[in-house]
C-alpha positions, 0 to 999 in steps of 0.5 A, spaced: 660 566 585 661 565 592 655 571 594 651 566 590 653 560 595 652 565 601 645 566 598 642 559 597 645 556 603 641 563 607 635 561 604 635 554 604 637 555 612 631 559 612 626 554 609 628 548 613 627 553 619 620 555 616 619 547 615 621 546 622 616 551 624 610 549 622 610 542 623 608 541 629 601 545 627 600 541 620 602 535 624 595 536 628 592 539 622 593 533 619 592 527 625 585 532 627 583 531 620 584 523 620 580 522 627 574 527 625 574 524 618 574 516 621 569 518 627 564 522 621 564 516 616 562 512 622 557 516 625 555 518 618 555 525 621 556 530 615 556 536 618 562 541 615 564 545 622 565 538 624 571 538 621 573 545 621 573 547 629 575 542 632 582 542 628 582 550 629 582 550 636 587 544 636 592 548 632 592 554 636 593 550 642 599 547 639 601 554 636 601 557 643 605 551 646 610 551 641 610 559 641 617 559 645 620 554 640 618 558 634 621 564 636 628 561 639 628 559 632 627 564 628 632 569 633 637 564 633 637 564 625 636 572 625 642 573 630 646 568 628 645 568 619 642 574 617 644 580 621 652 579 621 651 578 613 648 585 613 653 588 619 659 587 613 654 590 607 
């Protein structure tokens, strides 16, 4: 009972820490997509790599900004959560 608690406490750490992660990126993702969508409909410019270059390139900026971010997070919750649990097996 009690390793079942540990368990679903580690994994819903672990999504919101995935959750955290990834926002900013599907944030841009989405703002770029809204912004290419309104300037297509209103030049009525229907080319699809229109709306597929610009919100990759975006993405990567955002992903090598926050890069620093993602990986304190991910080795905070490595060093802090899931290590010392597999320390004491």
């Amino acid at each position: 009972m009690v390793e079942d608690i540990i368990f679903f406490d580690t994994m819903r750490q672990g999504l919101w820490i995935a959750v955290m992660i990834s926002t900013p990126m599907l944030a841009v993702a989405l703002l770029a997509g809204v912004v290419i969508g309104l300037f297509q409909a209103l030049t009525s410019i229907q080319e699809m790599t229109l709306t597929f270059v610009p919100k990759v390139g975006l993405m990567l900026a955002v992903f090598w900004v926050s890069m620093s971010f993602m990986s304190e997070s991910l080795v905070a919750f490595f060093t802090e959560r899931l290590i010392p649990m597999i320390a004491e097996i």
